[in-house]
Biotite code that builds the C-alpha atoms (Angstrom):
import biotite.structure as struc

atoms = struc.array([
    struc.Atom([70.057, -111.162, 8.548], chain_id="A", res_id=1, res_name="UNK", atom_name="CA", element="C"),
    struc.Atom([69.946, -113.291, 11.719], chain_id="A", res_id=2, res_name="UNK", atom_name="CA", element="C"),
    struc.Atom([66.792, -115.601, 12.677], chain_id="A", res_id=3, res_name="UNK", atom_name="CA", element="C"),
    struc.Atom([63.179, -113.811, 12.797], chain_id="A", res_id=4, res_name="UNK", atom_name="CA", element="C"),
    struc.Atom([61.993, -116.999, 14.176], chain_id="A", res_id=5, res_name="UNK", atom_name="CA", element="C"),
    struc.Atom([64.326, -116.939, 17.676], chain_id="A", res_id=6, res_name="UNK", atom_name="CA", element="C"),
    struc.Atom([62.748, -113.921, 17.817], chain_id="A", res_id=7, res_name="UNK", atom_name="CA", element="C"),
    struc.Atom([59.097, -114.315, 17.320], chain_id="A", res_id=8, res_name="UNK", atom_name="CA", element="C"),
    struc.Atom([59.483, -117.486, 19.928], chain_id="A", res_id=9, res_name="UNK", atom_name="CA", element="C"),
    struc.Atom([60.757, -114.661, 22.647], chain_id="A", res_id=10, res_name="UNK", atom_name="CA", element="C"),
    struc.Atom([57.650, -112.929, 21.858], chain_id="A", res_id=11, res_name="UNK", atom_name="CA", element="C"),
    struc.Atom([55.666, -115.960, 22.326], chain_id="A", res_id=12, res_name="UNK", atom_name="CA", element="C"),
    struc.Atom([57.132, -116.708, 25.581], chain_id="A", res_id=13, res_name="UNK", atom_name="CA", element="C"),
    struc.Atom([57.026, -113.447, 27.091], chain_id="A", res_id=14, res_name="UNK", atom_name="CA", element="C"),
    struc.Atom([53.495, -112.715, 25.898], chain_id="A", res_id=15, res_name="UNK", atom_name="CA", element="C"),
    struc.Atom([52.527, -115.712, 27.105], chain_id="A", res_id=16, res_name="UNK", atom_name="CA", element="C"),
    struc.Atom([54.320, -115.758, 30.622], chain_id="A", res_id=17, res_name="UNK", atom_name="CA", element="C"),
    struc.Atom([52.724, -111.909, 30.985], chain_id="A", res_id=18, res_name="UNK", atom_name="CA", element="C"),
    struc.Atom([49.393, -113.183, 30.184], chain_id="A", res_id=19, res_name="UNK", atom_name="CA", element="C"),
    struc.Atom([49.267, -115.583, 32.906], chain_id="A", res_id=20, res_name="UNK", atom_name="CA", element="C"),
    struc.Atom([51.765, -114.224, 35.381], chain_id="A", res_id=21, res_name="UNK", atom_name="CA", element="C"),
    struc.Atom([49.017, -112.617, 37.476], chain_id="A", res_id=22, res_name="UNK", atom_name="CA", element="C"),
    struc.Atom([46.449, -115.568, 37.638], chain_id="A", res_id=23, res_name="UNK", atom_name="CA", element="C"),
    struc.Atom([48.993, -118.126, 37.391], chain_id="A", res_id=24, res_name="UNK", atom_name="CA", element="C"),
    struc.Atom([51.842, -118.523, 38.249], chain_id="A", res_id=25, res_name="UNK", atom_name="CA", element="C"),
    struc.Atom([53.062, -121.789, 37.523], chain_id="A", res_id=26, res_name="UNK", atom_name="CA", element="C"),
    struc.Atom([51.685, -121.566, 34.631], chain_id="A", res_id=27, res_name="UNK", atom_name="CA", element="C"),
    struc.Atom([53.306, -118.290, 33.353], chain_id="A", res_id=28, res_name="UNK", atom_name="CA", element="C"),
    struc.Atom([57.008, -120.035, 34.336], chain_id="A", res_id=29, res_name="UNK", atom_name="CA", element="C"),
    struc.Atom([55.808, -123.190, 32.090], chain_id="A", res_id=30, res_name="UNK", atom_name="CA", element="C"),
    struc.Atom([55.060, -120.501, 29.253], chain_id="A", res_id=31, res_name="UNK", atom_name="CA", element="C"),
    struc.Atom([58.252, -118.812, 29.644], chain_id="A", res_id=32, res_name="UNK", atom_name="CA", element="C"),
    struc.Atom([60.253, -122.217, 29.125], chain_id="A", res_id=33, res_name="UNK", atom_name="CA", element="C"),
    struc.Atom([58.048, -123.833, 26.802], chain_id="A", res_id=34, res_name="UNK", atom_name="CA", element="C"),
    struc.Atom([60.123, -124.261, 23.755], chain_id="A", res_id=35, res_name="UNK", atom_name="CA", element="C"),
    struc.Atom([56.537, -125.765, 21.103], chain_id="A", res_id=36, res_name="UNK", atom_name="CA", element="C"),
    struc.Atom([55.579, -122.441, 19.389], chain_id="A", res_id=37, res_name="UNK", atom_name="CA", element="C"),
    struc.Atom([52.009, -124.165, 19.113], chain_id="A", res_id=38, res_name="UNK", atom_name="CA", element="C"),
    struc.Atom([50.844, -124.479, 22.738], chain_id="A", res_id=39, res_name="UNK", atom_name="CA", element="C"),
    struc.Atom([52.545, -120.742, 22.919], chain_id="A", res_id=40, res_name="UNK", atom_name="CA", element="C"),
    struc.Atom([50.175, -119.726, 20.136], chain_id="A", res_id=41, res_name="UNK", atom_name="CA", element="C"),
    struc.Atom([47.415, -121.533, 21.694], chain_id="A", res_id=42, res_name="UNK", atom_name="CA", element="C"),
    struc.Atom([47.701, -120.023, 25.063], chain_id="A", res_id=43, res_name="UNK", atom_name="CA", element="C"),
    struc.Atom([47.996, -116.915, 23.445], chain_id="A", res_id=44, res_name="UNK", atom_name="CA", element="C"),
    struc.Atom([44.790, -117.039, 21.376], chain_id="A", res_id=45, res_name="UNK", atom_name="CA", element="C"),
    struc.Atom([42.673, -118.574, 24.043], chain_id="A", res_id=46, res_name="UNK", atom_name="CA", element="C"),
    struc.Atom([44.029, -115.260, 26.633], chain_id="A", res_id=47, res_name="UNK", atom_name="CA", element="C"),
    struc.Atom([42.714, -113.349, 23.102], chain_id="A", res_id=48, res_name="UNK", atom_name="CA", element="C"),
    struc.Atom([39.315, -114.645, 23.995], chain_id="A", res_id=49, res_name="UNK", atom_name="CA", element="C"),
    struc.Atom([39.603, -113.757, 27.878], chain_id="A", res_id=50, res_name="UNK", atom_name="CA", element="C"),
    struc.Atom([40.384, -110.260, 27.929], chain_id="A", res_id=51, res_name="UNK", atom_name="CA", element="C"),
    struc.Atom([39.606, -106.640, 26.636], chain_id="A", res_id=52, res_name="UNK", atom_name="CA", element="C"),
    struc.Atom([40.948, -106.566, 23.352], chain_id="A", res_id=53, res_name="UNK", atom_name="CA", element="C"),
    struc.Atom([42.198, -102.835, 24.202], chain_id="A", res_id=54, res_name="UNK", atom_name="CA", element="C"),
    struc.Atom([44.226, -104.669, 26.947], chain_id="A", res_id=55, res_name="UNK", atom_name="CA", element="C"),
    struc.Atom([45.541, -107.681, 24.951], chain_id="A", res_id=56, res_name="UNK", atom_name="CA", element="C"),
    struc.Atom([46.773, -105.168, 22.037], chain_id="A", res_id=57, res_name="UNK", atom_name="CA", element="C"),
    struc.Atom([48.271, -102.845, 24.717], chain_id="A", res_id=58, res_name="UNK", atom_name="CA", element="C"),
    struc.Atom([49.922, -106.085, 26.207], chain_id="A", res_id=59, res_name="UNK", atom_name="CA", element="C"),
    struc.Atom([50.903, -107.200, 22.970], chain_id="A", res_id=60, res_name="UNK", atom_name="CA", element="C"),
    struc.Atom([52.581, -104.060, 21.889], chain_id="A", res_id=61, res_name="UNK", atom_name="CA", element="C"),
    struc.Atom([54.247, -103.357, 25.641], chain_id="A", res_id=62, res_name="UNK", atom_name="CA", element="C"),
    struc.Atom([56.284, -107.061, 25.149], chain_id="A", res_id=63, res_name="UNK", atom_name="CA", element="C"),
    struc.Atom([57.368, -106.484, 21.401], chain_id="A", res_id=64, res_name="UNK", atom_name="CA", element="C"),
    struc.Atom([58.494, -103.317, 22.174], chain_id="A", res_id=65, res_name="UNK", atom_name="CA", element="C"),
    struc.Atom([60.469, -104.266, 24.629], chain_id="A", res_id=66, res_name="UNK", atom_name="CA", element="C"),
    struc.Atom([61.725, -107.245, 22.934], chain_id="A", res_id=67, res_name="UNK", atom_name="CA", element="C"),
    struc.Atom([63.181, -104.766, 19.988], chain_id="A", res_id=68, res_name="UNK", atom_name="CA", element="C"),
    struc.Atom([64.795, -102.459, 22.666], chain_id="A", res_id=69, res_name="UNK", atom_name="CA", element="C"),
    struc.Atom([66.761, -105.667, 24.565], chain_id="A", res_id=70, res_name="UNK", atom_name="CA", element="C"),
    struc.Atom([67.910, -106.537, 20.220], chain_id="A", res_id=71, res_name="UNK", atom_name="CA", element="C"),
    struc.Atom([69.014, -103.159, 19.386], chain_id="A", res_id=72, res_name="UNK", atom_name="CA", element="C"),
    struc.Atom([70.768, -102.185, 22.979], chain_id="A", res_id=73, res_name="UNK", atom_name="CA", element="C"),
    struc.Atom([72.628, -105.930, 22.983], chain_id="A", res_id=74, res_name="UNK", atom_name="CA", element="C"),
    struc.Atom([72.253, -107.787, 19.890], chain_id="A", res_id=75, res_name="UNK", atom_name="CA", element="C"),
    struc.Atom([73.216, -105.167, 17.443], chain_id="A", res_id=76, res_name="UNK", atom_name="CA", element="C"),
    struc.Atom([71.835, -104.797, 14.104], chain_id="A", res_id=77, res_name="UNK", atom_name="CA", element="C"),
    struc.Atom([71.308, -107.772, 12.428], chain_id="A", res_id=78, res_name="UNK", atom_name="CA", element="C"),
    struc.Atom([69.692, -108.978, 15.563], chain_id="A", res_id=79, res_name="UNK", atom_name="CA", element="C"),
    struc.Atom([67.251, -106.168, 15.439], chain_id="A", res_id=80, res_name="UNK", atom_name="CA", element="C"),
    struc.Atom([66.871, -106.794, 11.574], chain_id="A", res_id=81, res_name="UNK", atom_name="CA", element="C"),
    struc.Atom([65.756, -110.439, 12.426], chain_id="A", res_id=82, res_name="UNK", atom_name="CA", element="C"),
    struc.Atom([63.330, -108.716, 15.545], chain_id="A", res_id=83, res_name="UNK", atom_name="CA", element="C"),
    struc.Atom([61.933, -106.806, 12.981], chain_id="A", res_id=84, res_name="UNK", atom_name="CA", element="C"),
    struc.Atom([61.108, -110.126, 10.670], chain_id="A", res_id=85, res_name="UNK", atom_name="CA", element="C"),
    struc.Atom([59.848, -111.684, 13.967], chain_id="A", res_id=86, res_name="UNK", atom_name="CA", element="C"),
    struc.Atom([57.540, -108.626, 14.585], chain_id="A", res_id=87, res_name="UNK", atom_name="CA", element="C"),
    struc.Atom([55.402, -109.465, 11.280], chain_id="A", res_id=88, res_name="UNK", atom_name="CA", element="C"),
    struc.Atom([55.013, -113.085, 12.321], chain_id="A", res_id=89, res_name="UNK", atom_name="CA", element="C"),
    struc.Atom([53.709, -111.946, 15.491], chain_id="A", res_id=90, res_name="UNK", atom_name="CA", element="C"),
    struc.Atom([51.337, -109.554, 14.034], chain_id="A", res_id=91, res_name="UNK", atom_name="CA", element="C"),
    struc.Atom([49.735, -112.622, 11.706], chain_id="A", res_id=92, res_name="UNK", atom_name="CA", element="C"),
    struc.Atom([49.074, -114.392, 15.286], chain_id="A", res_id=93, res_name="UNK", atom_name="CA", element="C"),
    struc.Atom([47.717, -111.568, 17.096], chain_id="A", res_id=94, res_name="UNK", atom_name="CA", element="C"),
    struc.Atom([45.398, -110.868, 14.309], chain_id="A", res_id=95, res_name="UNK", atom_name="CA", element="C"),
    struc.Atom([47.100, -107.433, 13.459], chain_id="A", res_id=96, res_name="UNK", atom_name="CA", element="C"),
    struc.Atom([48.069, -108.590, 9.831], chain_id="A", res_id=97, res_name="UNK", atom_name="CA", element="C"),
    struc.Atom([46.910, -110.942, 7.439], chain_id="A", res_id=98, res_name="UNK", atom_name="CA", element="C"),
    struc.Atom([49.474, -113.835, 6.152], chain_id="A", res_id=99, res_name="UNK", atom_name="CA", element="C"),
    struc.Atom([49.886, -113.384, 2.429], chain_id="A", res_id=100, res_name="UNK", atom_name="CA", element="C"),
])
C-alpha cells in the first residue's frame, strides 16, 4: 500500500486553501503550500469554530471526495488504497471518528 499520510496532507491543504479562499486569499495560497500538517490542522479547527457545521462537513466531504476521484482516475490502486488510509486520519481531525 502506498503512503496514507501524502494523502491526508492533500486533504489538509485543500481543505484548508477552500476554507479561506473566499475571505482570503493570500492566505488560502499559504495553506495550499504549507507543507507543517499542524498549522494545517490548526487552521482547519479554528474554520471548525467559524462556520455552520452543516457547511464545514459538506466542505469537508466535497474535498475528500474529490481527492479519492483525482487517486483512482491517475494514481491507480494502491494510490487509492493509501487515499483510503488517509480518509480515516482525516475523519479523527474533523471530529467524524474517534482515534483508537
Amino acid at each position: 500500500m502506498g503512503c496514507p499520510d501524502i494523502y491526508y496532507k492533500k486533504a489538509l491543504q485543500s481543505f484548508a486553501y477552500d476554507l479561506n479562499i473566499l475571505s482570503n486569499k493570500e492566505m488560502a495560497e499559504e495553506m495550499l503550500k504549507e507543507q507543517n500538517e499542524e498549522i494545517l490542522e490548526n487552521e482547519i479547527i479554528r474554520w471548525k469554530n467559524k462556520i455552520s457545521e452543516d457547511e464545514f462537513y459538506f466542505d469537508a466531504g466535497r474535498i475528500y471526495a474529490s481527492i479519492a476521484e483525482d487517486s483512482y482516475r491517475n494514481d491507480g490502486n494502491d494510490a487509492f488504497n493509501a487515499c483510503a488510509g488517509g480518509l480515516y486520519s482525516f475523519c479523527v481531525l474533523i471530529g467524524l471518528e474517534k482515534e483508537d
